[in-house]
C-alpha positions in Angstrom: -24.5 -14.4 -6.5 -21.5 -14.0 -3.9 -23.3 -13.3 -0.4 -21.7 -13.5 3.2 -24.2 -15.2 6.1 -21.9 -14.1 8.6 -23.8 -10.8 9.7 -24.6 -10.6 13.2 -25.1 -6.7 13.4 -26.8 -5.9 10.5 -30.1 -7.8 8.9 -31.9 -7.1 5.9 -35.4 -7.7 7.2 -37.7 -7.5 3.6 -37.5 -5.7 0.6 -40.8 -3.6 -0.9 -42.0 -1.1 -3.7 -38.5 0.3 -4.1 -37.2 -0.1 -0.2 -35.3 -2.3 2.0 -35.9 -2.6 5.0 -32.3 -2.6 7.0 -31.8 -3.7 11.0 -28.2 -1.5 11.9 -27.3 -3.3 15.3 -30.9 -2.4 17.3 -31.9 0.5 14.9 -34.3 0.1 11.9 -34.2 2.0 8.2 -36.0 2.0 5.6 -33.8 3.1 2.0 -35.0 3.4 -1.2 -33.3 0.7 -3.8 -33.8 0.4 -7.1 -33.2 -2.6 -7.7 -36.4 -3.8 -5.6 -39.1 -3.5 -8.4 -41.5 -6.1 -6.8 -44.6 -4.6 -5.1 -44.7 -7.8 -2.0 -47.3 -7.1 0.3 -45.7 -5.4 3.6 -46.2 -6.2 6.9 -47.4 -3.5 8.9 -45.7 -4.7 12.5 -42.5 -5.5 10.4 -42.2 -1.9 8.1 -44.4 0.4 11.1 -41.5 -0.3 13.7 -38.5 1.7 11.6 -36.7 4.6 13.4 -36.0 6.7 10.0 -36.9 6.4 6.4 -35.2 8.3 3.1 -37.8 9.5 1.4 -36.6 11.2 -2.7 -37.4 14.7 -3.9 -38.9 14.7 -7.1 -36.2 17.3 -7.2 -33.9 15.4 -6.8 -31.7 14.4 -3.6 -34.2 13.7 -0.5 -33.8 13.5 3.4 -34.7 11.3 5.9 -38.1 11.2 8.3 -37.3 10.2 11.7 -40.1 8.6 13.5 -38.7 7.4 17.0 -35.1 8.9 18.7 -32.0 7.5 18.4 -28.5 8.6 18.6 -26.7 10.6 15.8 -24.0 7.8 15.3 -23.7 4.3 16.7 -21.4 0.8 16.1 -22.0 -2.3 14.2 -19.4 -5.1 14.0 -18.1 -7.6 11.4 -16.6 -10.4 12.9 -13.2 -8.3 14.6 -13.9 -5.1 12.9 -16.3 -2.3 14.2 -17.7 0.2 12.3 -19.3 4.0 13.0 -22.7 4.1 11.5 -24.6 7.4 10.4 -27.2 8.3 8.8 -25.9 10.8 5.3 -27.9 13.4 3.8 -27.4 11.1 0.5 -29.1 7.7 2.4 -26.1 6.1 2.9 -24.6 5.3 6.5 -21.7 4.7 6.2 -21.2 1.1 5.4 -21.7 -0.8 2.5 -22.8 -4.5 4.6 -22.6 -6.8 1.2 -18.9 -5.8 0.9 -18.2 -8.3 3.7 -18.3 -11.4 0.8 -15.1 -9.4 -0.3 -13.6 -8.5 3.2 -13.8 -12.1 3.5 -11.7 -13.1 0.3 -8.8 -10.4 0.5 -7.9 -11.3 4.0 -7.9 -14.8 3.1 -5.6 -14.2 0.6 -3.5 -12.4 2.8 -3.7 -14.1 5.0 -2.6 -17.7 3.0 0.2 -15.7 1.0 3.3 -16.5 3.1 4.6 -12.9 2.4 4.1 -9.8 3.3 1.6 -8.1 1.0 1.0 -4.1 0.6 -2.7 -3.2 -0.5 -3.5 -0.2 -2.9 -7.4 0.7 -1.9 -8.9 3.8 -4.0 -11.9 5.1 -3.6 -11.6 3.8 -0.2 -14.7 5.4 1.4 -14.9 5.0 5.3 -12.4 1.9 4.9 -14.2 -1.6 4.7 -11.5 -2.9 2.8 -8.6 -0.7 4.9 -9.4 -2.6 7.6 -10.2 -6.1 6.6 -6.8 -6.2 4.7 -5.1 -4.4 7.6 -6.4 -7.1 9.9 -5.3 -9.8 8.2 -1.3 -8.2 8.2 -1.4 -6.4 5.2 0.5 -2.8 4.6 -2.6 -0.9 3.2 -3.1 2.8 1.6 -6.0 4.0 1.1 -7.0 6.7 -1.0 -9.9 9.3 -1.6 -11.3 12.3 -2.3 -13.2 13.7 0.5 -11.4 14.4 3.5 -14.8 13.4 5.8 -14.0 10.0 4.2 -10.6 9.5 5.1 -11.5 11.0 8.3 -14.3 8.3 9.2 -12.3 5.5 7.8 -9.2 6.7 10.5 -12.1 6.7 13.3 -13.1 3.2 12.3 -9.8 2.0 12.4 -9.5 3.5 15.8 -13.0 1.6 16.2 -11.2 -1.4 15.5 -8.8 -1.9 17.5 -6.6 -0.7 14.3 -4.9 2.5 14.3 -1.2 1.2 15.2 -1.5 -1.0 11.4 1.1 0.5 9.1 -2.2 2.4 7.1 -1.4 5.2 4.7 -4.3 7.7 5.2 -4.7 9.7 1.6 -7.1 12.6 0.4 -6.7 13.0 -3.2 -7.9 12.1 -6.6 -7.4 8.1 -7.0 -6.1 8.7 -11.2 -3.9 11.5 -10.5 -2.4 9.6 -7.3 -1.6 6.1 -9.0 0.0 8.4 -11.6 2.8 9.8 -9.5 2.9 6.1 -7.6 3.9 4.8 -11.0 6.3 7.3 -11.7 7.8 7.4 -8.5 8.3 3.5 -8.6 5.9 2.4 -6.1 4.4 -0.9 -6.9 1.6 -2.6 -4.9 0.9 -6.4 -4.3 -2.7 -5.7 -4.1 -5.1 -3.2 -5.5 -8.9 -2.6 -4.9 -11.1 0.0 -7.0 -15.1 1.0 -6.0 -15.2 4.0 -8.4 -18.3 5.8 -8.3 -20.6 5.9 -11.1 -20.3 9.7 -11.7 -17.8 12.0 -10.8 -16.4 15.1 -12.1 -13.0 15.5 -14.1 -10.5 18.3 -12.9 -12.0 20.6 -15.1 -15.4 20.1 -13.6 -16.4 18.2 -16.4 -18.6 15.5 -15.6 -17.6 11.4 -16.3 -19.6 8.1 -16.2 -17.8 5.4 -15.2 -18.5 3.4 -18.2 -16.7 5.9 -20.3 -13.7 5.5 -18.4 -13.7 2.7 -16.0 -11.3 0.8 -19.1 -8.3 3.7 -19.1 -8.5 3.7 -15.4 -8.2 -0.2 -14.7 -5.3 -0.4 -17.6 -3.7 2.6 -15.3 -3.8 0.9 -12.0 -2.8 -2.0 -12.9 1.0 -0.5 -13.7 0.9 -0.1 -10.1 1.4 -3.7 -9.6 4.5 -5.8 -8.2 6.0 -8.5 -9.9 4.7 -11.0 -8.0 0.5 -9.4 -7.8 -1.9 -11.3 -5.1 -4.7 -9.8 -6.4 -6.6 -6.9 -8.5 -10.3 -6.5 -7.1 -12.9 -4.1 -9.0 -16.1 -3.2 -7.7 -19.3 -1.7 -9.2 -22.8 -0.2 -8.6 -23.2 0.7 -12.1 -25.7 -0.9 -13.7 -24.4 -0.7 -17.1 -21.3 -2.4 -16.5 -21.9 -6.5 -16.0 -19.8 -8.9 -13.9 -19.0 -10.7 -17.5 -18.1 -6.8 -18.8 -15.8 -6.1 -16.0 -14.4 -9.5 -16.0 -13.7 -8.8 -19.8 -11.9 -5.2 -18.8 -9.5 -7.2 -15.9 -8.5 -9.9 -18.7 -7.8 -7.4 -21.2 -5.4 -5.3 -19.0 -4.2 -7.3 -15.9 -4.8 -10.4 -17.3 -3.1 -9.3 -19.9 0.3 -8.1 -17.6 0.3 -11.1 -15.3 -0.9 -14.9 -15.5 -3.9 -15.8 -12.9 -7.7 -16.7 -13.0 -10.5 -14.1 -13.5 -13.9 -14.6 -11.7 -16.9 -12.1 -11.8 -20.4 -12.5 -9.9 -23.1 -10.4 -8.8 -22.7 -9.7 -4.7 -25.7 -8.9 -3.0 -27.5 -9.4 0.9 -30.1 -12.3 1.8 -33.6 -10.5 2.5 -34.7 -12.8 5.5 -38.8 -12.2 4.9 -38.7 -13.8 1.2 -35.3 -16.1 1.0 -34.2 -13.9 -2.0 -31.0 -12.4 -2.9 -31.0 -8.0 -3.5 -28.4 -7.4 -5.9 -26.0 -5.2 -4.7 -23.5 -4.5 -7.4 -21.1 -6.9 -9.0 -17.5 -7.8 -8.2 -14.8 -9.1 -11.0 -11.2 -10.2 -9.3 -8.0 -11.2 -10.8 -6.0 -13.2 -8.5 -2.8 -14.9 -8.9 -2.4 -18.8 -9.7 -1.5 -20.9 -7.2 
């Protein structure tokens, strides 16, 4: 498993019957996680001193349950890159902290490239990637759906130290954009896909990723220069295994352009227990050297 030990603002303090307990700069979560099945005995002092914790609906959805004040919105940092952290009606805040193992490896290859590289990032969110690619010199443009997205992604830029980087800021839909990129000639040095594991279709129809994650990797990587650094594709779908998507990047970038295939669970060091919380898996394509 790929983890980063490079955190300073964010800990994960212990993990729990379904939660993890989270440290965001001086404020303390607790989130439900699936992936934490084990029923470890909790320590009252540790898990009674949290500011808010998500509690699920049986109907689905859920909200959190603030127990001491705090403000609405605060900062965390990542080495040179600063990020606005919020609590979401959907448990997230924001900020994805085990993305940093991959922060780390795009801007090193950047960084070690000799050229100037442009970056394709869809399904962008609130711009981890943006700006770790960004920082490191490359052109970048970054793609999503939701407008609050895009919108908190140009704030953490701003955050940053960022906002002067040549960044494209786009809100649309990530298939039908690379479609007209293609078409229009546009080719990328870099791309980086975190789909979602649902979504809707145009129609409203709704897709799982696993149906379609194939089509959509074969499509992006036409976007591609001649000369590709790297093709990096991120999951939280269960169903879909590092060994599966490293299979899906051989089959259609591989395929394109000769370079070496990894794939590996990423995931966050719980400090109580020593243990590694999956968080997600991680295949990358990147060119030979």
């Amino acid at each position: 498993m790929r983890t980063t030990q490079d955190w300073k603002d964010y800990r994960l303090l212990d993990t729990s019957s379904g939660e993890k307990l989270e440290m965001w700069g001086d404020i303390v979560l607790a989130r439900p996680d699936p992936q934490v099945i084990w029923k470890t005995e909790k320590d009252p002092k540790l898990w009674g001193n949290v500011h808010a914790r998500y509690n699920r609906s049986s109907k689905g959805g859920g909200c959190w349950d603030y127990k001491k004040k705090f403000p609405a919105e605060w900062q965390i940092s990542y080495k040179d890159l600063t990020f606005n952290i919020k609590p979401t009606g959907f448990k997230h805040t924001g900020l994805f902290p085990e993305q940093a193992v991959n922060w780390d490896f795009m801007r090193e290859k950047i960084k070690n490239a000799g050229r100037e590289i442009s970056v394709l990032n869809l399904f962008a969110y609130t711009g981890g990637a943006t700006l770790a690619c960004a920082s490191a010199g490359a052109s970048v443009c970054h793609v999503d759906a939701s407008k609050g997205m895009v919108q908190w992604a140009r704030e953490n830029a701003a955050s940053s130290g960022l906002s002067e980087k040549p960044i494209r800021w786009i809100v649309d839909d990530c298939e039908k954009f690379v479609n007209r990129e293609i078409k229009r000639g546009r080719r990328y040095d870099a791309v980086i896909m975190d789909p979602p594991s649902y979504g809707r279709g145009p129609g409203g129809e709704v897709w799982k990723l696993e149906d379609c994650i194939y089509d959509l990797v074969n499509l992006c990587a036409g976007v591609l220069s001649d000369k590709p650094l790297f093709f990096l594709l991120n999951s939280y779908t269960t169903g879909l295994s590092p060994s599966v998507m490293s299979y899906i990047l051989g089959e259609t970038v591989g395929k394109r352009f000769d370079g070496k295939i990894s794939a590996d669970e990423i995931g966050l060091i719980c400090e109580k227990s020593g243990m590694c919380l999956p968080c997600g898996s991680t295949a990358m394509w990147e060119e030979n050297k």
